[in-house]
N, C-alpha and C positions, 0 to 999 in steps of 0.2 A: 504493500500500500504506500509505505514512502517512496520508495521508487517509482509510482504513478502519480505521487501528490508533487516530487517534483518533475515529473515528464511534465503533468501539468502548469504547473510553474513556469517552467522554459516556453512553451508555446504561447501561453499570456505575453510571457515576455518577448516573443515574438513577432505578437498580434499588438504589444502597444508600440515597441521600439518601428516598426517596419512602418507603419503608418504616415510619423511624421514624417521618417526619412525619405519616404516617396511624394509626401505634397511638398516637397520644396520649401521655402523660405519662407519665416512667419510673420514677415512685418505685414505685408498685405492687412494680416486676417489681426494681428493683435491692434492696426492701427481703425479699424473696424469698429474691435470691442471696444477699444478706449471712448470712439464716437458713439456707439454706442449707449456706454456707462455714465457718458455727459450728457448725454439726449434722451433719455429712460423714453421718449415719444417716438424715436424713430424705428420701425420695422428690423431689427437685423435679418441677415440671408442666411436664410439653412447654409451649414457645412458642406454641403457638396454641389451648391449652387458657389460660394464661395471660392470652393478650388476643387476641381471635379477630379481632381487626381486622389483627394481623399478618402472619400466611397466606395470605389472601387477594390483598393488595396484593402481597403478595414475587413469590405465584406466578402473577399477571397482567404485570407485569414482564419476569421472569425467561423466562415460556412464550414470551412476542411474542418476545425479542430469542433463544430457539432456535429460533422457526421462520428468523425470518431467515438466523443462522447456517447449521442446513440449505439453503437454499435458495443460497445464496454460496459452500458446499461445503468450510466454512470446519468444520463439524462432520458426523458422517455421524449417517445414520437411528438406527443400534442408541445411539451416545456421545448424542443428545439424548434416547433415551427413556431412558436411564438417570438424567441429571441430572433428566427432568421425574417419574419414578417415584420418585426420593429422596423422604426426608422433607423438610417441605417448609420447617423450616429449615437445613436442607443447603444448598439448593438453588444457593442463590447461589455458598456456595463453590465448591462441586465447579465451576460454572461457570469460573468465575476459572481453579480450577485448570488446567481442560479448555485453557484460550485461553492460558495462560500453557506449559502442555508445548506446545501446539504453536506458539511463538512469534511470535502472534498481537499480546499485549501483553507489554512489557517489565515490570523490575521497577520500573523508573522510572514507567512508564506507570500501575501497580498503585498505586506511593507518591503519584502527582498525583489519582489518584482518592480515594485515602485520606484525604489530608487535606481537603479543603472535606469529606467526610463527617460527619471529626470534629469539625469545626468549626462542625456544621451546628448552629442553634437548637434547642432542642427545643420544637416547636410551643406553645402554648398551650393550656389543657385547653378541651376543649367545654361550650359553656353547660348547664348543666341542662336537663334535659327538664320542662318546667312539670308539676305535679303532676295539670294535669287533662288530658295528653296523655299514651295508654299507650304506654309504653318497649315498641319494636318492634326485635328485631334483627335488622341490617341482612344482607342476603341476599346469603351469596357469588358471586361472579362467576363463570361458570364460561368453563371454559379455552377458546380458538378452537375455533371445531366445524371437521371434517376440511376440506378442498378437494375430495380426492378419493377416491374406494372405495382402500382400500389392496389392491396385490397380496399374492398367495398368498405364506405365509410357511412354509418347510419347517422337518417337526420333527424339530427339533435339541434328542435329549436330553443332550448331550454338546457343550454351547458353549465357542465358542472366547472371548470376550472376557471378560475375568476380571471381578470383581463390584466393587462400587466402595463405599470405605470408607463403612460409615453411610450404606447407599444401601437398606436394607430399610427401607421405611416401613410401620413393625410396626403392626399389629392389637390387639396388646399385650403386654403385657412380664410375664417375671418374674424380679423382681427387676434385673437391670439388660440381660438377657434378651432382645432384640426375636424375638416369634413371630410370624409369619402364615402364618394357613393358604389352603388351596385346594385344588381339588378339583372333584367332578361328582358326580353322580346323574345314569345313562345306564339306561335301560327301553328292551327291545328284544324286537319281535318276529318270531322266525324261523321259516320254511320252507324245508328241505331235499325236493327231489325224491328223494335216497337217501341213505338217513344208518345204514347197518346196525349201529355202533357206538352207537347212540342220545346221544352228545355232541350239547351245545349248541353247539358249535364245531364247525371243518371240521377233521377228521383225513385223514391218507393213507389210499387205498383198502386198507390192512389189517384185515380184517372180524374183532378178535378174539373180539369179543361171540358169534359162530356156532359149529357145530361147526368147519364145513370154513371156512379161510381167504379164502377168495375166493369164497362165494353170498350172494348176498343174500335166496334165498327166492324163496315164488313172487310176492312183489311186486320193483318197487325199493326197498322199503322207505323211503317217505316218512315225515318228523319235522315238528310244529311243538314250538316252544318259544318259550316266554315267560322271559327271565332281564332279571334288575337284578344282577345278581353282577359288573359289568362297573362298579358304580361305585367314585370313587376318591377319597381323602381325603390330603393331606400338609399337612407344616409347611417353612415356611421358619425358618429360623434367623441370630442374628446376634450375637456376640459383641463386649462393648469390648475395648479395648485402649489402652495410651497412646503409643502408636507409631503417630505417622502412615502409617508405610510397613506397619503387618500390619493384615491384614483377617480375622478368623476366620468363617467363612459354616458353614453345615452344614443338612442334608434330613432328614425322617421321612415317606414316605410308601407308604402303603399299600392295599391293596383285598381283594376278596373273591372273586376268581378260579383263586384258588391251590386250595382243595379244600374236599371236604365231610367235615361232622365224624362219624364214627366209631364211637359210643356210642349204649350199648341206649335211653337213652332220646332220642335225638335219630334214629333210624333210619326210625323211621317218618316222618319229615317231613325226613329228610338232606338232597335237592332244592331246599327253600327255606331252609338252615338252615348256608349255605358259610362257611368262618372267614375270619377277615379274616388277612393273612398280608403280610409286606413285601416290598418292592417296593425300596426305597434307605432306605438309615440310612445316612449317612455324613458327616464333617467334615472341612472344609477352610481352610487357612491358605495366604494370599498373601499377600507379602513384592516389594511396589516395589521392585526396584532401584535404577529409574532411570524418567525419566519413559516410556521408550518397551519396560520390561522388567518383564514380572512375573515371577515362579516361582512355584510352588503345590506343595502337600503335600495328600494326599488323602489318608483312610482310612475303609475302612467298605464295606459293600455298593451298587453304583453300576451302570449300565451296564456293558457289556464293551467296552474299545477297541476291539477286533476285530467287524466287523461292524456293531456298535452304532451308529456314528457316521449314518448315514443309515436313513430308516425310510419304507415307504410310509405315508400317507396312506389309510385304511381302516376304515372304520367297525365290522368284526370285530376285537375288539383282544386278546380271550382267545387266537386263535390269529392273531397277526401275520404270516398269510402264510406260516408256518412249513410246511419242506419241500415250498414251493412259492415259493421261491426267496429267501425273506427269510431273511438268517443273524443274530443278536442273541444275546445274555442279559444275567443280571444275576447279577453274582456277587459273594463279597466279597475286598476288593481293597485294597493299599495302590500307591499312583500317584503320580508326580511328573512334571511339566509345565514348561513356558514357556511361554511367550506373547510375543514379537517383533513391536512396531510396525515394520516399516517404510517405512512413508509413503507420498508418492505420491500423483496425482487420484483414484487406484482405493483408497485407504488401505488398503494391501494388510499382510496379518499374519501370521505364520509360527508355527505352534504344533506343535513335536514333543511328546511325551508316550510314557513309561514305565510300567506296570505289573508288578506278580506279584500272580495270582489263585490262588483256590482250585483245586488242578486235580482235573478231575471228564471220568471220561468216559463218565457220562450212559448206562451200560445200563440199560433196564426190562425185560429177560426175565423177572423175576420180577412175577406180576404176579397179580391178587385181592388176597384180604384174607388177608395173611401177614405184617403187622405190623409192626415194625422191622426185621424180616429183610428185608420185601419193600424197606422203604425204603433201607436199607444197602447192598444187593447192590452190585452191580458199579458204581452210580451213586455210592457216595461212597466206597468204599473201594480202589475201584481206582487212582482218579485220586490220591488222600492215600497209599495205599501206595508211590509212586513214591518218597514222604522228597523233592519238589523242588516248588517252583511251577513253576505254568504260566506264562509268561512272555508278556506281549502288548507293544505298541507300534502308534501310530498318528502321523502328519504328515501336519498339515490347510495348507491356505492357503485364509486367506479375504481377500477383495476386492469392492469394487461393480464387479459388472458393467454393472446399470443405473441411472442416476443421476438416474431418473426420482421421483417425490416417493414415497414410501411403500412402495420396495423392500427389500428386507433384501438384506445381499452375499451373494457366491455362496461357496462352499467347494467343493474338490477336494483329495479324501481317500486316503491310500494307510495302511493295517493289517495288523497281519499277528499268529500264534500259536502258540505253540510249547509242547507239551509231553508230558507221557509217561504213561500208565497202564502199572501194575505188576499180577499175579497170582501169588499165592504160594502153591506146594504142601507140606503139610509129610509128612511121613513117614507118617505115620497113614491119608494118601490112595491109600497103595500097594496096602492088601490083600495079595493073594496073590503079586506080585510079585517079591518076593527069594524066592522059592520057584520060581515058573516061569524068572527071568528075572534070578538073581544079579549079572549083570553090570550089570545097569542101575540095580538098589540101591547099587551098589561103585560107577557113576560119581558119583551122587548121594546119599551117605548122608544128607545130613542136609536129604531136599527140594531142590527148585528154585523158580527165580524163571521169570517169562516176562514179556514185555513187548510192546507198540509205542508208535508216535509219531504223535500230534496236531498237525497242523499243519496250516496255512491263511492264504488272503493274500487283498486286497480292493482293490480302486479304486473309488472311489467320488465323485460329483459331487451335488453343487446348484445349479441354476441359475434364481434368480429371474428374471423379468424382467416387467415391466408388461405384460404378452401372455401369458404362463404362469409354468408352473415345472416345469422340469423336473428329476427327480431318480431319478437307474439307480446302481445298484450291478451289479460282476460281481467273484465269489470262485472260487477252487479249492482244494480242499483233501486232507485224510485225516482219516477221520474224526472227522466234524465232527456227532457226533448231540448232543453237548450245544448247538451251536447251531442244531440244528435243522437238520442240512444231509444230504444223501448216503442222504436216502429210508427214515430209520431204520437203518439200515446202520452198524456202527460197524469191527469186524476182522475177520482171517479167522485159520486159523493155514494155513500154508501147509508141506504136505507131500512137493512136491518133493522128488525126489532121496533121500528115506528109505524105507528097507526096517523091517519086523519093528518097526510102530508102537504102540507101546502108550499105552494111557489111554481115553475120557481121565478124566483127573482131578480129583476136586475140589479146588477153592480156597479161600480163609479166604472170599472172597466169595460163595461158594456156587456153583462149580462154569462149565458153559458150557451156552449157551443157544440159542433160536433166535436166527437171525440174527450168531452172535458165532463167535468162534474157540473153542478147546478146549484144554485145558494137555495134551500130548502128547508123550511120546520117542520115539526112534527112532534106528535106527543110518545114518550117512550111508558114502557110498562110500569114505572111511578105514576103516573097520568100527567106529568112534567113536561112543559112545553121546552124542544131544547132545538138545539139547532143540529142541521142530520152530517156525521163529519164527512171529511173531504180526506180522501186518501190515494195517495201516490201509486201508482202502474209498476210493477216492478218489471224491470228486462234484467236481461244477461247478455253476454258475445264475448266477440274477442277478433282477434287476426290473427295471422302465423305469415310473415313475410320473409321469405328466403333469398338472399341475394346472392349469385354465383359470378364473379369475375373469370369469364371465359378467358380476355386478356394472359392473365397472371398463368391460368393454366397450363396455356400452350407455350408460356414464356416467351411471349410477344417485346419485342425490341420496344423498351419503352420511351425508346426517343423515334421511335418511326409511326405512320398511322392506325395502326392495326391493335394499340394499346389502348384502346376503347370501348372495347366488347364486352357489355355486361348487359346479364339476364335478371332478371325479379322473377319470382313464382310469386302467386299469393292468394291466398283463401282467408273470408270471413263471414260471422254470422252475427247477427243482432235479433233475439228472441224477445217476446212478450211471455213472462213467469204464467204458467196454466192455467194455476189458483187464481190468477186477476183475469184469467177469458168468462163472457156469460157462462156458459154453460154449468159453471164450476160456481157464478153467483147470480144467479135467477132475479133479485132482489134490484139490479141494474134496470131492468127494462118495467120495473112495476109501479104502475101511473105513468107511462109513458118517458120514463126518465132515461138519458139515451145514456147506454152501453160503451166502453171503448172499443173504437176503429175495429174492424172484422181480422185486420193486418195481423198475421200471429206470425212470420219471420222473413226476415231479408236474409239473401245468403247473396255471396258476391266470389267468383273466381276468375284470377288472371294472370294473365301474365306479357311482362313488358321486355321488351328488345332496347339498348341503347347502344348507339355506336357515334362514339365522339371523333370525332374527326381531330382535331385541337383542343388545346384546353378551356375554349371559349365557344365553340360549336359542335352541339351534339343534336345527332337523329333519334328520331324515339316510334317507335312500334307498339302498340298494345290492344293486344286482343284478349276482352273481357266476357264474362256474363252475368251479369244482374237478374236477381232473382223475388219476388215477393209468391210467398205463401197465406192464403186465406185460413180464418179458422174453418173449415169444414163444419164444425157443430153450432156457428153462429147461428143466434134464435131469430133471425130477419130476414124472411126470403129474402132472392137477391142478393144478399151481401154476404154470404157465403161461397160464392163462387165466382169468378170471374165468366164474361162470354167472350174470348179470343177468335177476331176471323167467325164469326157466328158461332163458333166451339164453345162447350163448357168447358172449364179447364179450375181445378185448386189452383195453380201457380201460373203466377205471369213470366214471361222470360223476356229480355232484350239482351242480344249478342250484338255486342257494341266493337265497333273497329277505329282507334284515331293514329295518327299521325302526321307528323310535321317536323319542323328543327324548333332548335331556343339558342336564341345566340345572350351567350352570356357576357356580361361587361362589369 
């Protein structure tokens, strides 16, 4: 180990002596700073816009002695591509720093490096270029080309390793400001074998575009579409600070999938004319504790801990698999976190994390063009009427599982959600009421409230490995429509045990709908006037996404074209729990009180082709099948079975085909 703490030693001291000695002569750049130091108002010039012969050298250096360090295991995959992404006067430090938390070099080791640095000469300037020789500049060296195809890396919108001081190598600044953006332009096009809803996306087999809910006509009603609404635009973000130990980072990113605009003069061309709408705006501060401890502050609209953390790999990204077993959102949130080094060959890291989000429980029974009312209903005002957040929590552990060259570590995930939607009756919603039914005005003069509870829980894995990647999620919950879970399906109200039911009632959110519960009284077997409860739809699913780097297999040259062959497999399901179908509660449909949705499962399989051309354009292939299953024992003629093509049919099918490129930037 001392023999590699000072191999280490020498090459630092090779990466800081070699640097200056190739930028030349330092009055330039000190007589700079000086101007600088006297004018605290003037801009100074990044380091390699300064003397461009310093960047180069630092980060031919710096790159060799990280791959080494990878390869000794002395640093992991994600810690070198952080130091080698910094800006690239960083670079070196953050190394230092890197080798010094993990007790690599001492401070002693750090102080024997330092001084022959300082000590070093400073070269002598280069001769003139004779006047009849044209001044050529000299051509940066570029960084080692790969060894080998790197394995499939899972997307992880929700990382665990926190961001590293001055480690945005911004694009450009404003004011003291580091911005960079990123992003895609993705053109795609699709054919749906039966798409009766005429969405460019896969929706569950609920035909509401028809009269009758479940025909599709005398065809299957086949779709093509052609959409770019799938592309995506954001900002990185990076704050200073004069505290070594905080880091302020923060996201703007956005797309055009969210919807179409609205107005008389944009109606006629609505289809190509979808607004751009956010996606994450949010800011974050991390605070070092200690070399092996960060904490973080988040606020701002972000993924959702719940669910969120794992996502398949799918070329449909308007609807991610949604109630076909993928559960996600994105909502706005304040979070706070840790992140725990603790150590290990597998450099294994412990990150629990807290949230309160907006609570929303996601009804669209209202549905056309009804305005702000459409948009309000039961989808924002139910979940904000409750006066609480929604409350989430997630605990990741991540680790190298394989420690093969170009793997990302693995993570195993557990999440979980908790929260309440409120509906509230006020007096005015009685009618005739205290007239028929005085007693039940006298238990509730002044209105009532009704409620249920959201909740939901996740296990969830990543596992890279030089041979695939594989990544399953499995959740259960109540309902779970804002994440897109339980078949559209959100509550019921549940009328057990009452006699002499009245309502139902309207609400401040506009009342009760298909698929949802109803605000209802009724007298229980006390002869007690009470209010009838309101209870959450339970589902279950999951996915199992397998990613194969064909690439890597056949040991494709990873600096020529052919190092971009990668497959997806993928299967998922999203189920409605049995015990919440009629059949199993009779009690749903008595006085007319409506049942949840006939939908009793979504299944989804497919699988996707990519072939990158470059690191910036890639082609993409995927042929899918989207699946809704009917409950066969639903007590409503009709809505127990679908009529496909005039056919009766349990299950709806669409064998869906897209393709196009995404050029990334």
């Amino acid at each position: 180990m001392l023999k590699f703490n000072r191999w280490i030693c020498s090459a630092l001291l090779a990466a800081v002596t070699v640097a200056p000695v190739l930028a030349g002569t330092k009055d330039a750049t000190d007589a700079k700073a000086a101007e600088t130091n006297a004018n605290p108002a003037a801009q100074p010039a990044p380091a390699a816009a300064a003397n461009p012969n310093l960047t180069p050298a630092g980060n031919t250096n710096v790159t060799a002695l990280l791959g080494v360090l990878v390869m000794k295991g002395v640093l992991d995959p994600s810690e070198a591509n952080s130091i080698r992404n910094a800006a690239p006067e960083a670079e070196l430090q953050l190394l230092v720093e890197a080798l010094a938390r993990k007790g690599v070099v001492s401070a002693s080791d750090l102080a024997a490096v330092a001084t022959p640095a300082a000590s070093a000469q400073p070269a002598a300037k280069p001769a003139p270029v004779p006047a009849s020789t044209p001044a050529q500049a000299a051509a940066p060296p570029k960084p080692p080309a790969p060894t080998v195809v790197a394995a499939i890396a899972p997307l992880r919108v929700l990382p665990i390793d926190p961001p590293i001081k001055d480690g945005l190598k911004a694009a450009f600044q404003m004011g003291p400001v580091k911005m960079t953006p990123y992003g895609f332009l993705k053109a795609t096009g699709v054919y749906d074998t039966s798409n009766p809803n005429g969405d460019d996306m896969p929706f569950p087999g609920l035909f509401l575009a028809t009269p009758q809910l479940t025909s599709t006509g005398p065809t299957k009603d086949p779709n093509f579409h052609l959409k770019a609404r799938s592309s995506r635009i954001g900002v990185n973000f990076e704050w200073p600070d004069i505290s070594s130990k905080l880091t302020f980072t923060g996201r703007l990113e956005g797309d055009f999938e969210g919807n179409f605009t609205e107005v008389d003069n944009r109606d006629v061309s609505s289809i190509r004319s979808s607004q751009f709408s956010i996606r994450q705006a949010w800011g974050r501060l991390d605070y070092a504790a200690s070399e092996k401890t960060d904490i973080y502050l988040e606020f701002g609209q972000d993924w959702t801990l719940f669910g969120s953390s794992v996502l398949p790999n799918l070329m449909e990204t308007t609807a991610l698999g949604y109630w076909y077993g993928d559960v996600y959102e994105r909502s706005p949130q304040f979070q706070i976190g840790w992140v725990q080094k603790l150590g290990g060959d597998r450099n294994f890291k412990f990150a629990p994390t807290f949230g309160i989000m907006m609570p929303s429980s996601s009804q669209i029974e209202k549905l056309g063009s009804l305005g702000l009312a459409g948009q309000l209903a039961q989808a924002e005002r139910e979940g904000a009427d409750s006066g609480r957040p929604e409350v989430e929590a997630r605990v990741a552990l991540q680790f190298q599982l394989d420690k093969a060259p170009a793997v990302a570590p693995a993570q195993i995930i557990f999440s979980g959600v908790q929260g309440r939607r409120e509906a509230i009756v006020p007096t005015a919603a009685y009618g005739n009421l205290c007239t028929t039914n005085p007693s039940y005005c006298a238990a509730f003069p002044n209105g009532f409230t009704t409620s249920s509870q959201i909740w939901g829980g996740q296990v969830a894995v990543q596992l890279p490995t030089r041979w695939f990647t594989l990544v399953a999620s499995a959740y259960r919950g109540g309902d779970l429509r804002f994440f897109f879970g339980g078949q559209v399906n959100s509550y019921t109200t549940d009328t057990a045990g009452l006699t002499n039911i009245q309502g139902p009632f309207s609400t401040l959110d506009g009342g009760c709908y298909v698929a949802a519960g109803c605000a209802l009284l009724g007298t229980n077997a006390s002869g007690q006037v009470v209010v009838a409860p309101e209870k959450p739809i339970h589902a279950f699913g999951g996915f199992v996404n397998l990613g194969l780097p064909l690439s890597r297999w056949f040991k494709a040259d990873p600096k020529g074209h052919n190092a971009g062959w990668q497959l997806y497999l993928h299967m998922g399901k999203d189920q409605v729990a049995s015990t919440d179908m009629p059949e199993k509660r009779p009690e749903f449909l008595a006085g007319g009180i409506l049942a949840p949705l006939p939908l009793r499962m979504g299944k989804l399989v497919a699988a996707t082709l990519y072939y990158k051309v470059n690191p910036y354009v890639t082609f993409g292939f995927e042929q899918s099948i989207y699946a809704t299953r009917l409950d066969a024992n639903y007590p409503v003629p009709g809505l127990n079975q679908y009529t496909i093509a005039g056919q009766p049919s349990n299950e709806w099918q669409d064998h869906r085909t897209e393709f196009g490129p995404i050029f990334t930037f």
